[in-house]
C-alpha positions, 0 to 999 in steps of 0.5 A: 554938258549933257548926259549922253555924252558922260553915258557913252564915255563911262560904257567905253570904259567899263567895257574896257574894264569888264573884258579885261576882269573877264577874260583876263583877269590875273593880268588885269590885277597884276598891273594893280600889283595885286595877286590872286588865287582860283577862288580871287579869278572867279571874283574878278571875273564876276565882278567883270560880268557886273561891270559890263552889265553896267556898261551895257546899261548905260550904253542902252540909257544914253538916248533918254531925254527926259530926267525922270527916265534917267535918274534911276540910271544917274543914282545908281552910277552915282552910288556904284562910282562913289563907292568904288572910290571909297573902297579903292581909297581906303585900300591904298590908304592901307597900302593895296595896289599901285599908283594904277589905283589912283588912276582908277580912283580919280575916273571913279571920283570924276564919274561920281560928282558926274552923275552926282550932278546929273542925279541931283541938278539935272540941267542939261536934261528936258523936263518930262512932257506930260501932254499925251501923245497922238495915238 
């Protein structure tokens, strides 16, 4: 499979994700059983911005064709993914939030070993030409 298609499909959902935490953000964490104050909707919120800034990142990163113009992209989705699956399976763990979480946990570790593999193994990718273009 390649990259492009892993790109696409995360922006969509994280634009989904970042448009709910943005203008909507108390909804948003009440499906997750969770309940905020003024100062819990400003994060949401900013963590709404970040995410979209991702999205958009990935959006613009799925026409790369050569891995080593990816892989700056790959890594941080991979580090970005696996961390929100450690901190959201630490928190249920210790009894935040509803089974909404283990649906969001299960994306977050589907897209870590994606761009786990893309980031590492890279097949699928072209390999760089180095030969200079015709000007």
């Amino acid at each position: 499979m390649k990259a492009r298609y892993f790109l696409i499909v995360d922006a969509l959902i994280l634009l989904l994700f970042a448009l709910g935490y943005l203008l909507t953000p108390q909804w948003v964490l009440a499906q997750f059983d969770i309940t905020v104050n003024d100062g819990g909707v400003m994060m949401a919120q900013l963590f709404g911005a970040a995410i979209l800034g991702i999205a958009v990142l990935n959006w613009l990163s799925r026409e790369v064709h050569y891995f080593e113009e990816l892989r700056p992209v790959a890594l941080g989705n991979f580090v970005g993914h696996g961390l929100v699956f450690v901190v959201l399976l630490l928190q249920k763990l210790n009894g935040v939030g509803n089974a909404y979480c283990w649906f969001v946990m299960a994306f977050a570790l589907f897209f870590t070993l994606a761009f786990g593999y893309f980031s590492f193994v890279h097949i699928g990718m072209e390999k760089h030409d180095v030969t200079p273009k015709p000007a």
